[in-house]
GUKOL-262222 format. One record per residue: x, y, z of N, C-alpha, C, O in turn; residue in one letter. Coordinates in pm, 1 decimal, decimal comma, padded with zeros to 6 digits, m for minus. Layout:
<recs>
n.x; n.y; n.z; ca.x; ca.y; ca.z; c.x; c.y; c.z; o.x; o.y; o.z; residuo
X; Y; Z; X; Y; Z; X; Y; Z; X; Y; Z; A;
...
</recs>
This chain:
<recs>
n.x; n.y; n.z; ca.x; ca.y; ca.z; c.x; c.y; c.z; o.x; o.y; o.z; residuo
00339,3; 01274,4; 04102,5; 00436,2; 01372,6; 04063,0; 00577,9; 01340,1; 04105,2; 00670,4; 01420,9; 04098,1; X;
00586,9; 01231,2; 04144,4; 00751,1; 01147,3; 04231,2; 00835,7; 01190,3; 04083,4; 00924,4; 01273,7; 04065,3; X;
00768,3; 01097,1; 03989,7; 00821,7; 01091,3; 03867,2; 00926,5; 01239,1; 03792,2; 01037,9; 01226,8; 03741,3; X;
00855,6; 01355,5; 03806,3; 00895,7; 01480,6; 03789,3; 01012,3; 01531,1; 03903,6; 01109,5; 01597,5; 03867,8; X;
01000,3; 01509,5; 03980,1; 01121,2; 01582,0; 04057,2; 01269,1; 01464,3; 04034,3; 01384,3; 01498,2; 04061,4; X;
01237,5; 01351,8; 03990,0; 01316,1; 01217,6; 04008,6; 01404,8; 01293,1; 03822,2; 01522,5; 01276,4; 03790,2; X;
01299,2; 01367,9; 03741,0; 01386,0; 01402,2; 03657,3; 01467,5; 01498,7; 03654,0; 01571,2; 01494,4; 03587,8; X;
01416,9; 01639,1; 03753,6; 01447,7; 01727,2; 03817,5; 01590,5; 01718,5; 03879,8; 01680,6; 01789,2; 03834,6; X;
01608,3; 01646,1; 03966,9; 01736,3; 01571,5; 04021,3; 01835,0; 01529,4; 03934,3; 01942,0; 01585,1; 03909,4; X;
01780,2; 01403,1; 03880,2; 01903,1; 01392,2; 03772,5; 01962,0; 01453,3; 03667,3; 02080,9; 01441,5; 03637,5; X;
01886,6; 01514,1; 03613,9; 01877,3; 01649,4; 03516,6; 01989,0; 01730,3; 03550,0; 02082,4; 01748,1; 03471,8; X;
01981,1; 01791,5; 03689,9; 02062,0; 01892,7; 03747,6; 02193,1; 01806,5; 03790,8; 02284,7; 01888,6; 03795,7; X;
02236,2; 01695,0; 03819,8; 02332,4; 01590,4; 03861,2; 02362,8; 01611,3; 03742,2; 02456,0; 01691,5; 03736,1; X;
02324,1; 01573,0; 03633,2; 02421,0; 01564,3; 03458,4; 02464,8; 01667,4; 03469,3; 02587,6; 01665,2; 03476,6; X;
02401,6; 01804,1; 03476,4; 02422,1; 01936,7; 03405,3; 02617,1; 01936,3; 03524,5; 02735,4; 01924,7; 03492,2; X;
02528,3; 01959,8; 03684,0; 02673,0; 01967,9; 03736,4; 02797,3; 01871,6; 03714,6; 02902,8; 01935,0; 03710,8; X;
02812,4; 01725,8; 03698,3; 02913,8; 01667,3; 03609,4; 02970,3; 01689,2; 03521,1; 03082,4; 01653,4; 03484,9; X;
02851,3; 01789,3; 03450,5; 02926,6; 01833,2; 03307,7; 03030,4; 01920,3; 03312,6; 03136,5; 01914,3; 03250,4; X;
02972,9; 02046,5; 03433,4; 03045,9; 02157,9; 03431,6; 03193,8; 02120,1; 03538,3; 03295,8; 02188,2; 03528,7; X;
03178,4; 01963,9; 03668,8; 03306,2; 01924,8; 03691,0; 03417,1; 01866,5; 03589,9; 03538,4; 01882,0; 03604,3; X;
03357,8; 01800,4; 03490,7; 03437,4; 01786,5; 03401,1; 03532,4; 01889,5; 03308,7; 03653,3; 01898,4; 03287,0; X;
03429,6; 01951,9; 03272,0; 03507,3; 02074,9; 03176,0; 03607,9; 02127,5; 03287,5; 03720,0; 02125,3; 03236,7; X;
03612,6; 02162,1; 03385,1; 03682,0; 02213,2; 03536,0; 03813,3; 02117,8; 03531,8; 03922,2; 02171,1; 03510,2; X;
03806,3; 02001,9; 03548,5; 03870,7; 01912,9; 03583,3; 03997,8; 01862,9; 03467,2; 04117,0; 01836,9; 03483,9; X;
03919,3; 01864,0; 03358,8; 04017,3; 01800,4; 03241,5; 04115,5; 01911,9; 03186,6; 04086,5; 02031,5; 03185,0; X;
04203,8; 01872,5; 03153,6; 04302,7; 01960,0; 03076,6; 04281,4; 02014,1; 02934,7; 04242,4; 01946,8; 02839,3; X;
04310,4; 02136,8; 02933,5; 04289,1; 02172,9; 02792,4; 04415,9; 02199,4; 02723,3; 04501,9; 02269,1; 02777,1; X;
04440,0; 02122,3; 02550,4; 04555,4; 02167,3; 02517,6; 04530,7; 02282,2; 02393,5; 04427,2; 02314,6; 02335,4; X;
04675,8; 02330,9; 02378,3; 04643,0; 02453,7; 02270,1; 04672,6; 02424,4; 02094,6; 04681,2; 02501,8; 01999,3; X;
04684,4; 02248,2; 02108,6; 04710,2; 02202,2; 01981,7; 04559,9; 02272,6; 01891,0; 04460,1; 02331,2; 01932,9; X;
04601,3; 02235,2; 01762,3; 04551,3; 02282,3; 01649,9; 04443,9; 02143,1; 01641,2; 04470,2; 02034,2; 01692,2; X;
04313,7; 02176,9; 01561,4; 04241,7; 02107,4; 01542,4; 04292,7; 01985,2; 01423,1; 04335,0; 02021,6; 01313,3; X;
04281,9; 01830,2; 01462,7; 04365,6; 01765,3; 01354,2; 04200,8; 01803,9; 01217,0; 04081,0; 01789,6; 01241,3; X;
04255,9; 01844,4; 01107,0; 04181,3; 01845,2; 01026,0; 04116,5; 01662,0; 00918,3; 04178,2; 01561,8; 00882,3; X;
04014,4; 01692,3; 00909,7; 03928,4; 01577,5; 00878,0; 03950,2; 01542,9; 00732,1; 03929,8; 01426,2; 00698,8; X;
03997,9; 01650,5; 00621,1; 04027,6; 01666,5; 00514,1; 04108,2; 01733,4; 00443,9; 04152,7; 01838,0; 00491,2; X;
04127,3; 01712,3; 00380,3; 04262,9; 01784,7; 00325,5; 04237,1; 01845,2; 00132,9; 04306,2; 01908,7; 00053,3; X;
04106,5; 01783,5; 00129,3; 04026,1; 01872,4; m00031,8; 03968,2; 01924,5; 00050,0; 03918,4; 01912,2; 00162,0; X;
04002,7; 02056,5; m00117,0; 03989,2; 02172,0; m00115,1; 03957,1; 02244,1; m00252,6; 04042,2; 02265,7; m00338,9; X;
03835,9; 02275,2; m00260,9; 03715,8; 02304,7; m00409,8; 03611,0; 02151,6; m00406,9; 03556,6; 02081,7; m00321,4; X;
03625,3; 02154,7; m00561,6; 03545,5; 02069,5; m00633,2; 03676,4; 01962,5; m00667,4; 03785,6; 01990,4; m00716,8; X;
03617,3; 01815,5; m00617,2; 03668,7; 01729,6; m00656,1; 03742,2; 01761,2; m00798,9; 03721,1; 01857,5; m00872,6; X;
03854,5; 01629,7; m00821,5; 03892,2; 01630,8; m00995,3; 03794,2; 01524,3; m01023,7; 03738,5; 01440,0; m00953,5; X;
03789,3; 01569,3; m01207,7; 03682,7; 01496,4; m01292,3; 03761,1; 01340,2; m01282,0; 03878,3; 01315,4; m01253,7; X;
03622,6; 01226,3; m01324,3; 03709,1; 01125,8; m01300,4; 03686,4; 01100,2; m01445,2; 03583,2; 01127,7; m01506,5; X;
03841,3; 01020,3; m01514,8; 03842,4; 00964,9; m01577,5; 03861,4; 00842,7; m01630,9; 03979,5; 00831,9; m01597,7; X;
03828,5; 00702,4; m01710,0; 03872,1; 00576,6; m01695,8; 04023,6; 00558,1; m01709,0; 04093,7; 00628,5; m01781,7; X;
04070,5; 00451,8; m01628,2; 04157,7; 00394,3; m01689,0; 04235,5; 00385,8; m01850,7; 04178,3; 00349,2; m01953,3; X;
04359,8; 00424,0; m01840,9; 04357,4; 00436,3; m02029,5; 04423,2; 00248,3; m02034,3; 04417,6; 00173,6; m02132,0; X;
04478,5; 00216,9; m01901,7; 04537,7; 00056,8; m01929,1; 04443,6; m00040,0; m01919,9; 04469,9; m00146,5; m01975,8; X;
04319,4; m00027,0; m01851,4; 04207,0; m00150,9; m01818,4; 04112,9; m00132,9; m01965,7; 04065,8; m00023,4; m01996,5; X;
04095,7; m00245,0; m02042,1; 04067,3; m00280,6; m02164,6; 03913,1; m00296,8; m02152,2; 03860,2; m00331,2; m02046,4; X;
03840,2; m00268,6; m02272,4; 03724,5; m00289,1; m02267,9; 03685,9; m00455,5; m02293,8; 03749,6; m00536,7; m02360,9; X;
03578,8; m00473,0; m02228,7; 03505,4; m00606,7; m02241,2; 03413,1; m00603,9; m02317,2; 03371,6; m00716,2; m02346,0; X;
03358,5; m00516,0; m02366,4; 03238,6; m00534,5; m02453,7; 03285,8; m00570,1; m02623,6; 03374,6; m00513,1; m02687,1; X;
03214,5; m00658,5; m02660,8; 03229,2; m00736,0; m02787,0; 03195,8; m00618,5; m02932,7; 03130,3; m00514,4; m02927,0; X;
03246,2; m00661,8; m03021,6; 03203,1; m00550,6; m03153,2; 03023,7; m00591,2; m03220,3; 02982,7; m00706,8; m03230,1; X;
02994,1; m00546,6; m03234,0; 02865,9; m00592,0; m03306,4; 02862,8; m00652,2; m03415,9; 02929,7; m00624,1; m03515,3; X;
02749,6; m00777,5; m03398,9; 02713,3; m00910,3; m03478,6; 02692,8; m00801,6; m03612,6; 02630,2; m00695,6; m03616,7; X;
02801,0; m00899,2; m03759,3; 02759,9; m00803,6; m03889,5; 02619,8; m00863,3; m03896,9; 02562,5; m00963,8; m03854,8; X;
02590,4; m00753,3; m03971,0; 02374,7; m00782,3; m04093,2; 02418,1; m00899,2; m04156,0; 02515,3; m00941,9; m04218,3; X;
02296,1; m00938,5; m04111,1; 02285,6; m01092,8; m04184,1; 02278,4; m01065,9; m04329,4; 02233,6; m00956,4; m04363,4; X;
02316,9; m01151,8; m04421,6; 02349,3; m01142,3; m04544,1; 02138,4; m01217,1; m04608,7; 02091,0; m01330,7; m04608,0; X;
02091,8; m01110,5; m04642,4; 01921,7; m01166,7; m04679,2; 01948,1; m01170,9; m04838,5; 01852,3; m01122,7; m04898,8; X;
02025,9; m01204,3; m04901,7; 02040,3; m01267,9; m05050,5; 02082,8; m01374,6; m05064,3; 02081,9; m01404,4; m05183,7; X;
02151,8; m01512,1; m04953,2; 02142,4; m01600,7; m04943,4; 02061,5; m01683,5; m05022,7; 01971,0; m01634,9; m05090,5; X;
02084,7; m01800,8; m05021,1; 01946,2; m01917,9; m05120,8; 01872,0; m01985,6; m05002,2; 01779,5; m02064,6; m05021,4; X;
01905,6; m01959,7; m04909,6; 01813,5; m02033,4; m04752,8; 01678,7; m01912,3; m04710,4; 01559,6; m01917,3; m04679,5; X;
01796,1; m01796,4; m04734,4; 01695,0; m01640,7; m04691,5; 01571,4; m01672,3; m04823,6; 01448,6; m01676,9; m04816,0; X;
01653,5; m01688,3; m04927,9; 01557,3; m01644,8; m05009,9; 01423,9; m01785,0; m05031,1; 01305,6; m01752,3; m05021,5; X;
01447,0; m01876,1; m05048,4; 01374,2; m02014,7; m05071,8; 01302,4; m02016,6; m04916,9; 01214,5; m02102,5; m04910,9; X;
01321,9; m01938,7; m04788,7; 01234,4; m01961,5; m04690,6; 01158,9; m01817,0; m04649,0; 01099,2; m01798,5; m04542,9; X;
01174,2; m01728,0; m04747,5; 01066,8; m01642,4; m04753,3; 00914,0; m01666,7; m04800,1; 00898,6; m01766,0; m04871,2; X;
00816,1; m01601,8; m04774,9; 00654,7; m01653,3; m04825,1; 00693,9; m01574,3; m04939,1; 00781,6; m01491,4; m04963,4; X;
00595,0; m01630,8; m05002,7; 00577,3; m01626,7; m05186,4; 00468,4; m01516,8; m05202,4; 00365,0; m01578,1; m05229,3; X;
00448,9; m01415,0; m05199,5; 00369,4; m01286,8; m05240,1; 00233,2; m01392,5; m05283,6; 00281,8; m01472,0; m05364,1; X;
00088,3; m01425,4; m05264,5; m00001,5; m01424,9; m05296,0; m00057,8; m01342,5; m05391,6; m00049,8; m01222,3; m05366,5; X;
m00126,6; m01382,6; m05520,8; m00124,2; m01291,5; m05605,8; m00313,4; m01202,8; m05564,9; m00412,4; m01252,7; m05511,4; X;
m00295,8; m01095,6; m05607,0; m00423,9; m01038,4; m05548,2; m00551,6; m01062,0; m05607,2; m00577,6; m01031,7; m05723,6; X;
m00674,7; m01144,9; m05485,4; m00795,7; m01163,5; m05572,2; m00908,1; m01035,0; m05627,3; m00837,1; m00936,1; m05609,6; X;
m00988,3; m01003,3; m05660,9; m01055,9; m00904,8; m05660,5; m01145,5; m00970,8; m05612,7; m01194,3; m01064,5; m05675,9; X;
m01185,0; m00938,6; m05497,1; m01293,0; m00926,5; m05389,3; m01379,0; m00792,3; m05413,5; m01324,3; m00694,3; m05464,0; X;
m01500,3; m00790,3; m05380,3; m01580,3; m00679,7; m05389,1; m01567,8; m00646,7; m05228,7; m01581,4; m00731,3; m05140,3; X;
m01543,0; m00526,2; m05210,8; m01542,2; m00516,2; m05045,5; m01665,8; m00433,7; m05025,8; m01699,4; m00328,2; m05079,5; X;
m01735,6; m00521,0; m04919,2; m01841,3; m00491,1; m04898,7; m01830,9; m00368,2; m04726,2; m01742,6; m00366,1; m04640,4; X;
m01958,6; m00285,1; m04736,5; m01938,4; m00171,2; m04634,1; m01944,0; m00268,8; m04496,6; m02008,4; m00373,5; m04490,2; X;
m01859,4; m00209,6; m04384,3; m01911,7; m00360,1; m04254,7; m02070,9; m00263,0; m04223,1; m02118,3; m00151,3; m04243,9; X;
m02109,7; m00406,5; m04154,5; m02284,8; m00310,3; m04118,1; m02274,8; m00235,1; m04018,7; m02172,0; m00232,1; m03951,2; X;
m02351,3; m00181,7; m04000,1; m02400,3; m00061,5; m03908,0; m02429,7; m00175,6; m03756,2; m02478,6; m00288,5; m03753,6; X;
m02381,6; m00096,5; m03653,5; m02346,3; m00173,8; m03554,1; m02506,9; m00115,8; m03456,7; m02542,6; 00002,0; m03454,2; X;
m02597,5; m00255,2; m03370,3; m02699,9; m00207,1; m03343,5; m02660,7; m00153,4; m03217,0; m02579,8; m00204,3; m03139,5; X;
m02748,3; m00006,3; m03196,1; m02731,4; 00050,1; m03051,7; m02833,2; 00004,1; m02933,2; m02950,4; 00026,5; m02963,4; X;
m02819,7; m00039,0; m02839,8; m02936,9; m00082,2; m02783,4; m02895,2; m00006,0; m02632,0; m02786,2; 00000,9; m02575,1; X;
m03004,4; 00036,8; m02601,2; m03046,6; 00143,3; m02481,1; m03156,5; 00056,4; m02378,5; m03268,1; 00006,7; m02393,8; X;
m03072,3; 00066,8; m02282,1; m03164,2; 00028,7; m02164,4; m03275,2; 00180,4; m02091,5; m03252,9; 00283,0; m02027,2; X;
m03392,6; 00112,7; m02149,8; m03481,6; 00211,4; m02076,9; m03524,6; 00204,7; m01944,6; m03518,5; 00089,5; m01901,7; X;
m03576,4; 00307,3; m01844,0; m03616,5; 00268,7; m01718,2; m03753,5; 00265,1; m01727,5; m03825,7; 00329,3; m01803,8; X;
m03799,6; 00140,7; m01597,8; m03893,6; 00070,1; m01629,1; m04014,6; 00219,7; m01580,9; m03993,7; 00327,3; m01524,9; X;
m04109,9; 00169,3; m01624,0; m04254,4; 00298,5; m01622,1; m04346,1; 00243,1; m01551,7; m04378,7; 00126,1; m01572,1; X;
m04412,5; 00332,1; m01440,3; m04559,8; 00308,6; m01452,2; m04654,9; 00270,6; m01526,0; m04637,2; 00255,4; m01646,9; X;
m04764,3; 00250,0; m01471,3; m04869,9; 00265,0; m01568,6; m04960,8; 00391,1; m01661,4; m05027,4; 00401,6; m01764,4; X;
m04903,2; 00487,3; m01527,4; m04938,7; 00603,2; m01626,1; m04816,9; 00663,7; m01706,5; m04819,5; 00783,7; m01733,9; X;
m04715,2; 00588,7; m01743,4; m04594,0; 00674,5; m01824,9; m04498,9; 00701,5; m01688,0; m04377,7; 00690,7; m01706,9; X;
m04541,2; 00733,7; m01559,6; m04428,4; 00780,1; m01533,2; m04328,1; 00704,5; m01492,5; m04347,9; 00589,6; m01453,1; X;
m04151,2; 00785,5; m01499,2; m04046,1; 00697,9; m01451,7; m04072,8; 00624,0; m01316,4; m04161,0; 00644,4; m01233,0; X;
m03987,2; 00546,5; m01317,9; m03939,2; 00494,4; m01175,7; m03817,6; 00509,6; m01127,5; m03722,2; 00459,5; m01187,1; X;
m03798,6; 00591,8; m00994,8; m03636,2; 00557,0; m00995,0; m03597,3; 00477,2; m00856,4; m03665,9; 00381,9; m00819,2; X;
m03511,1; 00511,3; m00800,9; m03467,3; 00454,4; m00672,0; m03476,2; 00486,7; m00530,6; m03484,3; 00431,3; m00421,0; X;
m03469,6; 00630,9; m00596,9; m03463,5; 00701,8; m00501,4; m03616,7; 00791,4; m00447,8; m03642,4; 00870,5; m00357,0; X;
m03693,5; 00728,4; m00558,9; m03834,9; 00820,4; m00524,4; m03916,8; 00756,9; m00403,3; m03941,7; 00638,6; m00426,5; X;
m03968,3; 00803,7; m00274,5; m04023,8; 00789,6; m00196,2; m04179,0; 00752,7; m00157,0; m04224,5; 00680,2; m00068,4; X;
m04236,3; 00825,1; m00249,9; m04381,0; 00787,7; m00253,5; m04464,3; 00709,9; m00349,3; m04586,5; 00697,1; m00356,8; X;
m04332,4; 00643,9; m00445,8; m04403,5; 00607,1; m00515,1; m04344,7; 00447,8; m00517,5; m04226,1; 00420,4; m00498,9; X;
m04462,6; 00338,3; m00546,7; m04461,1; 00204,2; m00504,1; m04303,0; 00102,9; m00560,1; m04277,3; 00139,9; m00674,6; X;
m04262,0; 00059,8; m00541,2; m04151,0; 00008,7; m00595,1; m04119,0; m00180,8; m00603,3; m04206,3; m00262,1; m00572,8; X;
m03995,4; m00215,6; m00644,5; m04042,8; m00374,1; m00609,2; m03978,0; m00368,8; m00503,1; m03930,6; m00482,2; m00496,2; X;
m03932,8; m00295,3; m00386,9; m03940,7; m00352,4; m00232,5; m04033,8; m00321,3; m00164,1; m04018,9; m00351,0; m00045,5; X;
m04187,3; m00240,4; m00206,8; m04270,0; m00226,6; m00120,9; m04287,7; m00067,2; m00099,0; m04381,1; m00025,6; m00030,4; X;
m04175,2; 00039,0; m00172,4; m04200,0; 00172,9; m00124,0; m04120,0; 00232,7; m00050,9; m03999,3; 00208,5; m00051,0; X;
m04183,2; 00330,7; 00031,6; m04040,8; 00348,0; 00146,4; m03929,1; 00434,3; 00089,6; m03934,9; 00488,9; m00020,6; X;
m03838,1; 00441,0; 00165,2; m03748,9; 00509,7; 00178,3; m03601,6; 00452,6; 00122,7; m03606,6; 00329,7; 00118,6; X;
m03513,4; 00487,9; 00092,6; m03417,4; 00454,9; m00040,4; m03395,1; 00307,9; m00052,3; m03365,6; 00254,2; m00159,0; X;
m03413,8; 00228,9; 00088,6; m03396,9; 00073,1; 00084,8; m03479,5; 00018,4; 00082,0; m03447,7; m00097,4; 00108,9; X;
m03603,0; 00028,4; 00060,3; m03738,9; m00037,6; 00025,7; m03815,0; 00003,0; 00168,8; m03835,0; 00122,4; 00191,3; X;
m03851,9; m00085,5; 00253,0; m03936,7; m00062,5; 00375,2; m03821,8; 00008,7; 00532,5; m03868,1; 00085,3; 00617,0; X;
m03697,2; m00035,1; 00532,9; m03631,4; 00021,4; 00659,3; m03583,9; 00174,0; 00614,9; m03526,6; 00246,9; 00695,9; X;
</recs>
């Protein structure tokens, strides 16, 4: 408990310094210097009307009636008649769980009944 009175002590040493100080120093009756001088809501800002924009005008539409546009376009394929056939029926396949011999399920979790670890309890024998 050294520890506790050692804070006890100094604790009370700050507090009384504090109160020789305030004692000791001079107080004047000047005015507080103020930190700011706005007062409301800022003014709105607005740009520069002399600093010029940098951004470029936009690239004109390419001209697509050209003889390059046109001679390197694909050529419309003319349409075959195909018979469109229905797509097939997609097979569903179901995993069944495996059975006894008399029909009944098997699961994982069943206890008394034989399994491929031997039986037992949810992990086979432990």
């Amino acid at each position: 408990m050294p520890i506790l009175s050692y804070f006890a002590v100094v604790g009370s040493v700050l507090v009384a310094l504090l109160f020789v100080a305030d004692a000791a120093l001079t107080k004047s009756d000047a005015p507080v210097v103020p930190t700011s001088s706005m007062v409301g809501l800022p003014k709105p800002w607005h740009p520069d009307p002399q600093i010029k924009s940098l951004a470029t005008a936009p690239a004109p539409a390419p001209d697509m009636s050209a003889a390059a546009v046109v001679a390197a376009a694909p050529k419309p394929e003319p349409a075959a008649k195909v018979a469109e056939q229905p797509a097939p029926k997609k097979k569903r396949i179901v995993r069944r769980q495996p059975r006894y011999d008399d029909g009944r399920a098997s699961y994982a979790w069943s206890r008394n009944e034989p399994g491929p670890f031997g039986g037992g309890g949810f992990f086979g024998r432990f």
